[in-house]
PDB file of N, CA, C and O in Angstrom, chain B, residues numbered from 101:
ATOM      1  N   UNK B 101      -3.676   8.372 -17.495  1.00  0.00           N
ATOM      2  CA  UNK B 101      -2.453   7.938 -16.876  1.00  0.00           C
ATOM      3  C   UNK B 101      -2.260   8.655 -15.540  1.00  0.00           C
ATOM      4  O   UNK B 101      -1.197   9.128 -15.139  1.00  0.00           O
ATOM      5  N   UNK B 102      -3.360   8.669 -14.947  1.00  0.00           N
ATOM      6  CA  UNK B 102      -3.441   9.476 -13.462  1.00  0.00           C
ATOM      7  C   UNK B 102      -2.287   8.686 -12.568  1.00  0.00           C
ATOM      8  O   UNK B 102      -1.354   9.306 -12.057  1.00  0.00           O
ATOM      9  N   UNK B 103      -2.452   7.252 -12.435  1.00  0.00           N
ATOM     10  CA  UNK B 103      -1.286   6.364 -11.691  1.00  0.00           C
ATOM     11  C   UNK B 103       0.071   7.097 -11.840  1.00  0.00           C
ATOM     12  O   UNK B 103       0.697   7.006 -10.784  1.00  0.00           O
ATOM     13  N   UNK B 104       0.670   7.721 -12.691  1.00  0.00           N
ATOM     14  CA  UNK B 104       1.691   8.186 -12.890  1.00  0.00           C
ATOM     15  C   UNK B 104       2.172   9.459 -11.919  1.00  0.00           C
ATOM     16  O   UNK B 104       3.316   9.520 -11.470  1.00  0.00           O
ATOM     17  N   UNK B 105       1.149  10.467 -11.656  1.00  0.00           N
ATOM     18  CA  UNK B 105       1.328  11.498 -10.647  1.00  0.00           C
ATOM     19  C   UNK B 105       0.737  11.094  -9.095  1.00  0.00           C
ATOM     20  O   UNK B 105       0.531  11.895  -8.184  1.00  0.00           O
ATOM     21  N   UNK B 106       0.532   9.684  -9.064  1.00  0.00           N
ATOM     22  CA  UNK B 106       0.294   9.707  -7.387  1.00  0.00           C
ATOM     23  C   UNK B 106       1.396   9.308  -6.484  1.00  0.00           C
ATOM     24  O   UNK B 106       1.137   8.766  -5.409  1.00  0.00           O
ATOM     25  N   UNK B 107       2.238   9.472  -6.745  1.00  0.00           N
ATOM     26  CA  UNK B 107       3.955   9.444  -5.663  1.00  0.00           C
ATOM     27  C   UNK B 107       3.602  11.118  -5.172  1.00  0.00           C
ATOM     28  O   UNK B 107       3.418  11.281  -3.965  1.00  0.00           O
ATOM     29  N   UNK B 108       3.527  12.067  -5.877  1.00  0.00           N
ATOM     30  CA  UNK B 108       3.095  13.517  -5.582  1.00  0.00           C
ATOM     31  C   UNK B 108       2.012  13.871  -5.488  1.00  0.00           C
ATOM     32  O   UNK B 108       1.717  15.066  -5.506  1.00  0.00           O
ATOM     33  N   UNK B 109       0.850  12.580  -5.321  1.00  0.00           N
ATOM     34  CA  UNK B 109      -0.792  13.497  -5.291  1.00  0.00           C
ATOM     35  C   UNK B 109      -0.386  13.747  -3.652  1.00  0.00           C
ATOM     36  O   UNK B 109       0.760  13.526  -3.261  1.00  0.00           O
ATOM     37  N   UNK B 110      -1.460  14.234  -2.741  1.00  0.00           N
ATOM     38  CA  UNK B 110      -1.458  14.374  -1.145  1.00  0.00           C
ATOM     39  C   UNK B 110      -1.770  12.760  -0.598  1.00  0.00           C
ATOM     40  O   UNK B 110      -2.024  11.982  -1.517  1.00  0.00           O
ATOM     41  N   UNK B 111      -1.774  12.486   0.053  1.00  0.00           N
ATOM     42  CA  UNK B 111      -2.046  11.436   1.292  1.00  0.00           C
ATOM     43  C   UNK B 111      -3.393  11.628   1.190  1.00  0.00           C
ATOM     44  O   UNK B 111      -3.897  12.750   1.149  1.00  0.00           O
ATOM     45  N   UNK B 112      -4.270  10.175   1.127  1.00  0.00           N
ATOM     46  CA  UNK B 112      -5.655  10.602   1.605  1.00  0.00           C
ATOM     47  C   UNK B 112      -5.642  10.061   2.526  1.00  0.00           C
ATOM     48  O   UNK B 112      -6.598  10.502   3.163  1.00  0.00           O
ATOM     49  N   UNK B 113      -4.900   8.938   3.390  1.00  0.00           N
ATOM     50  CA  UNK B 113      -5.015   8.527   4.671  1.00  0.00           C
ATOM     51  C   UNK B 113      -4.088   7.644   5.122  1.00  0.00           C
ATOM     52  O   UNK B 113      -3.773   6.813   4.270  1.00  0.00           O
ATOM     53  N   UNK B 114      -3.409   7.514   6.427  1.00  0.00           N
ATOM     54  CA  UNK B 114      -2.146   6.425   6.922  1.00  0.00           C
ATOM     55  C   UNK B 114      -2.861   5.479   7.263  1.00  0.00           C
ATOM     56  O   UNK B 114      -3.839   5.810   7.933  1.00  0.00           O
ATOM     57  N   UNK B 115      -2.718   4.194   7.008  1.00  0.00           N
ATOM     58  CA  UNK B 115      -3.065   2.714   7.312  1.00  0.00           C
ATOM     59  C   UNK B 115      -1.413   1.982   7.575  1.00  0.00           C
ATOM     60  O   UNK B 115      -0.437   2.073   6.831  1.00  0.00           O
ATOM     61  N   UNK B 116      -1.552   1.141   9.105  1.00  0.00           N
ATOM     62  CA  UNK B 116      -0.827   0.467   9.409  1.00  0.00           C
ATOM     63  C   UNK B 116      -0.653  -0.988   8.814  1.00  0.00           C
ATOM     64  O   UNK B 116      -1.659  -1.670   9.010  1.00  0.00           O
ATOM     65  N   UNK B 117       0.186  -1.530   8.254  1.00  0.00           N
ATOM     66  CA  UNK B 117       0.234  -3.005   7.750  1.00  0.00           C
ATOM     67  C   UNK B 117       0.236  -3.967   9.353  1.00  0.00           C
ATOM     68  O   UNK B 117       0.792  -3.923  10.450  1.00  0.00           O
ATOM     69  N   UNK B 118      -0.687  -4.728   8.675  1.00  0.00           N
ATOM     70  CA  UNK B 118      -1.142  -6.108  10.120  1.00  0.00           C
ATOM     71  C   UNK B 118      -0.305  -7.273   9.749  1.00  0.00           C
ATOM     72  O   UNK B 118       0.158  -7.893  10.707  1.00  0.00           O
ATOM     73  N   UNK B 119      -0.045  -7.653   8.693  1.00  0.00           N
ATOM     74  CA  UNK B 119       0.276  -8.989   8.368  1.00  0.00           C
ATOM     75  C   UNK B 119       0.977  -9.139   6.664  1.00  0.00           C
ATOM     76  O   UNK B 119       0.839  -8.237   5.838  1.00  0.00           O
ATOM     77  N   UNK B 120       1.626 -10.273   6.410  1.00  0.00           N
ATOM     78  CA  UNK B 120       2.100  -9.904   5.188  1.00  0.00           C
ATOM     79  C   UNK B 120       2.067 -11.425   4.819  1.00  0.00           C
ATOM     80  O   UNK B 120       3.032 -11.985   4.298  1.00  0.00           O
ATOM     81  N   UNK B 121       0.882 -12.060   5.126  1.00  0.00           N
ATOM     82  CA  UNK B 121       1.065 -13.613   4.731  1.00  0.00           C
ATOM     83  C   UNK B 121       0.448 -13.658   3.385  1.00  0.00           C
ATOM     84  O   UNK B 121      -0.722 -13.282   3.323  1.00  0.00           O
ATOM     85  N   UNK B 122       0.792 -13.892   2.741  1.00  0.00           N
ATOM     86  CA  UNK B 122       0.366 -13.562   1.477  1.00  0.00           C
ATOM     87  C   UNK B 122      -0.100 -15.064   0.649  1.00  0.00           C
ATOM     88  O   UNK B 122       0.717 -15.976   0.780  1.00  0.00           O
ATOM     89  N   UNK B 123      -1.454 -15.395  -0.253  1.00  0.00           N
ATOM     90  CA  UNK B 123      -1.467 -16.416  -0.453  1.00  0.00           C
ATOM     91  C   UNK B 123      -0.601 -16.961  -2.000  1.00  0.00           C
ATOM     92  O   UNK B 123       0.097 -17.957  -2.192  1.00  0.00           O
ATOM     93  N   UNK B 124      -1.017 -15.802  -2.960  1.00  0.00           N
ATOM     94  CA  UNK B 124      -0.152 -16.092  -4.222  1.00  0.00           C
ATOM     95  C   UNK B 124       0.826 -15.137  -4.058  1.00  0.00           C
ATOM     96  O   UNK B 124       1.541 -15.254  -5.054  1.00  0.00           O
ATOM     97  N   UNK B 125       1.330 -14.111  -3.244  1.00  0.00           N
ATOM     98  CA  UNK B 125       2.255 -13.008  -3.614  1.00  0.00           C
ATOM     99  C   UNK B 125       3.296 -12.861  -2.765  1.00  0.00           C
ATOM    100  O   UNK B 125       3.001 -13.100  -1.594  1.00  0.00           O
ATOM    101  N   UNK B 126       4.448 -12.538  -2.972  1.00  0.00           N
ATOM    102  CA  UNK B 126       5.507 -12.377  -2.292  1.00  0.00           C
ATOM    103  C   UNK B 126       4.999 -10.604  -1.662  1.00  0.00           C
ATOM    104  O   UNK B 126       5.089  -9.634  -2.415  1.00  0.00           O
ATOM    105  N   UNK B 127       4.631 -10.513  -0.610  1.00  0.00           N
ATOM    106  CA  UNK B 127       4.658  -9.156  -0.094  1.00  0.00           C
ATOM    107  C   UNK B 127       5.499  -8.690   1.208  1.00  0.00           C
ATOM    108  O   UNK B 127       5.482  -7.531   1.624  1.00  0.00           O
ATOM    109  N   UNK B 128       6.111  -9.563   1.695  1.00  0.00           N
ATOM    110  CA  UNK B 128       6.744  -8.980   2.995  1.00  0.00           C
ATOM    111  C   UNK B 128       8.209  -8.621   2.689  1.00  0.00           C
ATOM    112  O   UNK B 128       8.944  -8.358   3.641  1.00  0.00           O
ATOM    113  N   UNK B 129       8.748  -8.588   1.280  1.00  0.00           N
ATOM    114  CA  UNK B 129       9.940  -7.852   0.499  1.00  0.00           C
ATOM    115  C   UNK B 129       9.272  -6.214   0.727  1.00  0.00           C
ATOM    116  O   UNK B 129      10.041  -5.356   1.158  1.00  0.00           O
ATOM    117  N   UNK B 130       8.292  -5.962   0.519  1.00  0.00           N
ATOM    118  CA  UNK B 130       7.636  -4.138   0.106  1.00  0.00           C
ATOM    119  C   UNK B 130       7.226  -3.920   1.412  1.00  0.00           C
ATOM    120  O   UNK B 130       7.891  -3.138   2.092  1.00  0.00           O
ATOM    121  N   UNK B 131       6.206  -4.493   1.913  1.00  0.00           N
ATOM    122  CA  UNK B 131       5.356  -4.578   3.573  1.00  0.00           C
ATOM    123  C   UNK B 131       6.354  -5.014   4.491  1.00  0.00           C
ATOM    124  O   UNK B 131       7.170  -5.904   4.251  1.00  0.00           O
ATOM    125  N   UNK B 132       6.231  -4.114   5.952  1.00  0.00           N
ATOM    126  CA  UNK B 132       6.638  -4.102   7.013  1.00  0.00           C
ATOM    127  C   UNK B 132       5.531  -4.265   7.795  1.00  0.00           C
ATOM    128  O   UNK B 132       4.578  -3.502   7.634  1.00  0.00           O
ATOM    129  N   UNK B 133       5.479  -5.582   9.042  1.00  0.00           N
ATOM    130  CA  UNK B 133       4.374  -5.846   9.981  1.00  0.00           C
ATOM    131  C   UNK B 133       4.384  -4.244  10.784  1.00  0.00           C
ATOM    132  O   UNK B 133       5.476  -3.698  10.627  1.00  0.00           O
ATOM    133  N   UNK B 134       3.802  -3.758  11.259  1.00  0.00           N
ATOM    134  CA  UNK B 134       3.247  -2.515  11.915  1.00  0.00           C
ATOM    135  C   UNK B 134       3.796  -1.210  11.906  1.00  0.00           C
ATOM    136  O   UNK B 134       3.879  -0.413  12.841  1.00  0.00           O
ATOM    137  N   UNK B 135       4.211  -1.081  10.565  1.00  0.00           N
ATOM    138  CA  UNK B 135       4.253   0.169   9.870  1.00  0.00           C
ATOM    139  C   UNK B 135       3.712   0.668   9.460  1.00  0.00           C
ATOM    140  O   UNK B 135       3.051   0.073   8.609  1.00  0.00           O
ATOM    141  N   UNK B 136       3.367   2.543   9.652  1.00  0.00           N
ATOM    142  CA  UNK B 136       2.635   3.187   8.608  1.00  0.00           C
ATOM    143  C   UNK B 136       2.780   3.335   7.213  1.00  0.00           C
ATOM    144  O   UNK B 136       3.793   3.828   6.716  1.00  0.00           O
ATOM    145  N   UNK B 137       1.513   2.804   6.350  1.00  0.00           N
ATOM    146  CA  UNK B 137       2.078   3.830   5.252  1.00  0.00           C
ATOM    147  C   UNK B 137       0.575   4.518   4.469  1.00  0.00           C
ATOM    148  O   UNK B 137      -0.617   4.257   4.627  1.00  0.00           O
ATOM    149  N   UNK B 138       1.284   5.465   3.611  1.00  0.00           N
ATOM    150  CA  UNK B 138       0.471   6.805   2.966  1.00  0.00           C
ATOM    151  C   UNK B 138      -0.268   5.787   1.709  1.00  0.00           C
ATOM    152  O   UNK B 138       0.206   5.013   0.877  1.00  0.00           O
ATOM    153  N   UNK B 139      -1.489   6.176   2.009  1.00  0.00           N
ATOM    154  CA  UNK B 139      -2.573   5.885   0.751  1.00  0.00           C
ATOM    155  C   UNK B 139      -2.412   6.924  -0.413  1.00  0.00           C
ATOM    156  O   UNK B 139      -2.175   8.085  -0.080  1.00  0.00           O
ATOM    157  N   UNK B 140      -2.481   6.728  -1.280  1.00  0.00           N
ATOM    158  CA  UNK B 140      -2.211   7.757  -2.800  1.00  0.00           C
ATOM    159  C   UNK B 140      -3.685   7.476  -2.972  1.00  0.00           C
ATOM    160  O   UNK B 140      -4.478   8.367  -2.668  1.00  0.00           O
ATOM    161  N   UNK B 141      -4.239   6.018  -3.552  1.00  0.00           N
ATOM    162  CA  UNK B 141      -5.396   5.465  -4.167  1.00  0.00           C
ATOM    163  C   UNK B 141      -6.137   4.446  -3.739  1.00  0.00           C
ATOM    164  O   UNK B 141      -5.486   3.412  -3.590  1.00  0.00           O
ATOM    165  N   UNK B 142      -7.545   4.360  -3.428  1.00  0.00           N
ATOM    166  CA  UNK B 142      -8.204   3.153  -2.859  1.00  0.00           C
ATOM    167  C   UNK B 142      -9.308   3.060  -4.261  1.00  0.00           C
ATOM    168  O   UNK B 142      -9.905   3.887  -4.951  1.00  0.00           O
ATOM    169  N   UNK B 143      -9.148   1.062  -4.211  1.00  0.00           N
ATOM    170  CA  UNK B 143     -10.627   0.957  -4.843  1.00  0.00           C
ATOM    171  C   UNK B 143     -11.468  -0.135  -3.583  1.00  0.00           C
ATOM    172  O   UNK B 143     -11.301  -0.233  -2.367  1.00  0.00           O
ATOM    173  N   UNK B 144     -12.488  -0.907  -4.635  1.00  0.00           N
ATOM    174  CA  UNK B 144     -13.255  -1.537  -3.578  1.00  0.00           C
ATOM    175  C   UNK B 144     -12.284  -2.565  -2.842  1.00  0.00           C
ATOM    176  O   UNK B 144     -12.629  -2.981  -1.736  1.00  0.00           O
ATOM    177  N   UNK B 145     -10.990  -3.025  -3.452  1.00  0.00           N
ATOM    178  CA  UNK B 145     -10.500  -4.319  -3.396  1.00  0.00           C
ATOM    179  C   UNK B 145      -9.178  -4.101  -2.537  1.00  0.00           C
ATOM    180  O   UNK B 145      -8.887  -4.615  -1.456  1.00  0.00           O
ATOM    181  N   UNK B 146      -8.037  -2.674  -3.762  1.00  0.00           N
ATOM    182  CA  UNK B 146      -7.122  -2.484  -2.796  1.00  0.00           C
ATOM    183  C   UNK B 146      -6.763  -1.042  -2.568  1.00  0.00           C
ATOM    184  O   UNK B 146      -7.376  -0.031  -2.911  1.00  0.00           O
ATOM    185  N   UNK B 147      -5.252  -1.217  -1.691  1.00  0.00           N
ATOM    186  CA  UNK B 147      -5.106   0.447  -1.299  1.00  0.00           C
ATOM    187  C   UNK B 147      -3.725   0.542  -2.262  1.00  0.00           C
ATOM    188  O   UNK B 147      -3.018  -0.432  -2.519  1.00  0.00           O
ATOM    189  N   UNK B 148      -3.531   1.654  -2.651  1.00  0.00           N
ATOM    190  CA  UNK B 148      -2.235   1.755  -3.201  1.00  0.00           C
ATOM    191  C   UNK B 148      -1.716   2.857  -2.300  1.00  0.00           C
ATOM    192  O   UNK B 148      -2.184   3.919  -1.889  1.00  0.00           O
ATOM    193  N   UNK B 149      -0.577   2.207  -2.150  1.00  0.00           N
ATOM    194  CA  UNK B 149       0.622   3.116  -0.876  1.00  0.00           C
ATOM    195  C   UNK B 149       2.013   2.964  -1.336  1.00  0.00           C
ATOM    196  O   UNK B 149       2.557   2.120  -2.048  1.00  0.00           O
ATOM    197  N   UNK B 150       2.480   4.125  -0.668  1.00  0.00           N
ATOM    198  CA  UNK B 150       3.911   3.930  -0.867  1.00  0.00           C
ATOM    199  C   UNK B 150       4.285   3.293  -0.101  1.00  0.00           C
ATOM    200  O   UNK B 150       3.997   3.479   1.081  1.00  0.00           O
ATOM    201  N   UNK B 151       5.185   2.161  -0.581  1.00  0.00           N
ATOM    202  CA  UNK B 151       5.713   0.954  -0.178  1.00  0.00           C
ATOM    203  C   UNK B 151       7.487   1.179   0.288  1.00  0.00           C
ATOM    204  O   UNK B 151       8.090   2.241   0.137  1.00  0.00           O
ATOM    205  N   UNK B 152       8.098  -0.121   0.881  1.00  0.00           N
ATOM    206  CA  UNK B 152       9.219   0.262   1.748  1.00  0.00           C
ATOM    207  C   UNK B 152      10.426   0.662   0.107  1.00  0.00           C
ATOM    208  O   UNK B 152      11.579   0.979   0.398  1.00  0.00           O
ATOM    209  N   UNK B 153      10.166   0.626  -0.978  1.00  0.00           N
ATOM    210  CA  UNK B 153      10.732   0.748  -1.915  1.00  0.00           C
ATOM    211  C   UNK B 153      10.438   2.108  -2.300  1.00  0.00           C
ATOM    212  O   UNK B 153      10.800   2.340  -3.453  1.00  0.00           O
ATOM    213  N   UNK B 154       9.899   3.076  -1.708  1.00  0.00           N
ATOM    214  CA  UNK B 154       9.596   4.113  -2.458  1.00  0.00           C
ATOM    215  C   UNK B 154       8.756   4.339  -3.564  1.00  0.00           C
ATOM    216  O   UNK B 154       8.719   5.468  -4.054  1.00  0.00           O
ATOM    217  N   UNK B 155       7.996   3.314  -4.080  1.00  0.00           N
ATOM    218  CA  UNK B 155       7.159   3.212  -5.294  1.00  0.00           C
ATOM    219  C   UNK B 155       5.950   3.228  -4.632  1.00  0.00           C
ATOM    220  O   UNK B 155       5.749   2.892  -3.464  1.00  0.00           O
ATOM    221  N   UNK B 156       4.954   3.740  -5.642  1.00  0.00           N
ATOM    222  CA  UNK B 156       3.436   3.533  -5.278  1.00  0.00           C
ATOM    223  C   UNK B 156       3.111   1.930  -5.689  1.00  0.00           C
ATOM    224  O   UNK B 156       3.290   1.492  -6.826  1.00  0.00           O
ATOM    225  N   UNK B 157       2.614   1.155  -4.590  1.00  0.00           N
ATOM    226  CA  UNK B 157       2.245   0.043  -5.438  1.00  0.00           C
ATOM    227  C   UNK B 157       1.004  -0.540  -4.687  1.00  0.00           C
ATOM    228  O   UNK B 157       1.039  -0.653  -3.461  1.00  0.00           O
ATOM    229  N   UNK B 158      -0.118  -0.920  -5.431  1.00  0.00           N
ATOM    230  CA  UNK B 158      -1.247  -1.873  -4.983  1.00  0.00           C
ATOM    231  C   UNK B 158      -1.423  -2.989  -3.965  1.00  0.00           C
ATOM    232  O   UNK B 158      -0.400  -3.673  -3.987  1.00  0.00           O
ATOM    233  N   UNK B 159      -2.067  -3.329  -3.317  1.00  0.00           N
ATOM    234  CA  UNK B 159      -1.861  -4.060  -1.851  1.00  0.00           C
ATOM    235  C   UNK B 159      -3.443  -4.698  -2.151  1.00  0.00           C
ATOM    236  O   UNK B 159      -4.172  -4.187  -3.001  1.00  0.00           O
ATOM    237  N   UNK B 160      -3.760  -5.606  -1.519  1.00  0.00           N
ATOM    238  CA  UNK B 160      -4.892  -6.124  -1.003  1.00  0.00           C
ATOM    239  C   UNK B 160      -5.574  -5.130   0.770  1.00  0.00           C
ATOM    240  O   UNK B 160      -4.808  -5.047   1.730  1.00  0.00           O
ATOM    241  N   UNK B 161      -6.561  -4.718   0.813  1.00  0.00           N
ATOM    242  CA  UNK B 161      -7.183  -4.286   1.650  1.00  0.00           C
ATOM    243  C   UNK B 161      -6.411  -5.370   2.726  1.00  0.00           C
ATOM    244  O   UNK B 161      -5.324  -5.058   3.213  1.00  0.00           O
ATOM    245  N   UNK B 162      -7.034  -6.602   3.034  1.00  0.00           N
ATOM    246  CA  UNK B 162      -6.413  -7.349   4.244  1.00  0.00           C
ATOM    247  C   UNK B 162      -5.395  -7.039   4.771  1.00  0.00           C
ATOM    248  O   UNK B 162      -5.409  -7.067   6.001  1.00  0.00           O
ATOM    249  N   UNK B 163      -4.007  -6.588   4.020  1.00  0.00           N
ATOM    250  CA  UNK B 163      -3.085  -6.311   4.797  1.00  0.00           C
ATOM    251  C   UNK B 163      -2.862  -5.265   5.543  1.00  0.00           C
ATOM    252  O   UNK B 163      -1.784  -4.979   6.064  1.00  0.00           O
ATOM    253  N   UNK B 164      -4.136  -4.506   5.634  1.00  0.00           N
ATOM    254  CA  UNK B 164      -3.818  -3.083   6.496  1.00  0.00           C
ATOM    255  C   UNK B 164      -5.176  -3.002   7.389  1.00  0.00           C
ATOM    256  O   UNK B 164      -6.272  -3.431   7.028  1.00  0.00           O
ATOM    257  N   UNK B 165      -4.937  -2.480   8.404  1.00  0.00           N
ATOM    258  CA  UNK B 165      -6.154  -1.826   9.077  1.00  0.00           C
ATOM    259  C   UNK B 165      -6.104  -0.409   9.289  1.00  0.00           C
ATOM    260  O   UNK B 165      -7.050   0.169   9.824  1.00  0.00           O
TER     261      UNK B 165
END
């Protein structure tokens, strides 16, 4: 249950959000177009960041560079 302590793990890196067009997901409620935000967790697919809600939550790679 590691997901549970990454609001307090460190930052492994800031990625800016590019876009929030989303094809099945409502994301531009959490995502802001050219805002930073803090990576907690990456896999091959997505980044998990803290989002404009204060929660850690999962993203698709595409929306950030």
């Amino acid at each position: 249950m590691i997901h549970t302590n990454w609001i307090t793990t460190p930052t492994l890196k800031t990625v800016t959000c590019t876009q929030t067009e989303a094809k099945k997901f409502l994301v531009s409620n959490v995502l802001t177009v050219g805002k930073s935000y803090e990576v907690k967790n990456e896999t091959e697919e997505f980044l998990f960041v803290v989002d404009n809600t204060g929660k850690v939550g999962g993203f698709y790679k595409e929306y950030f560079q």
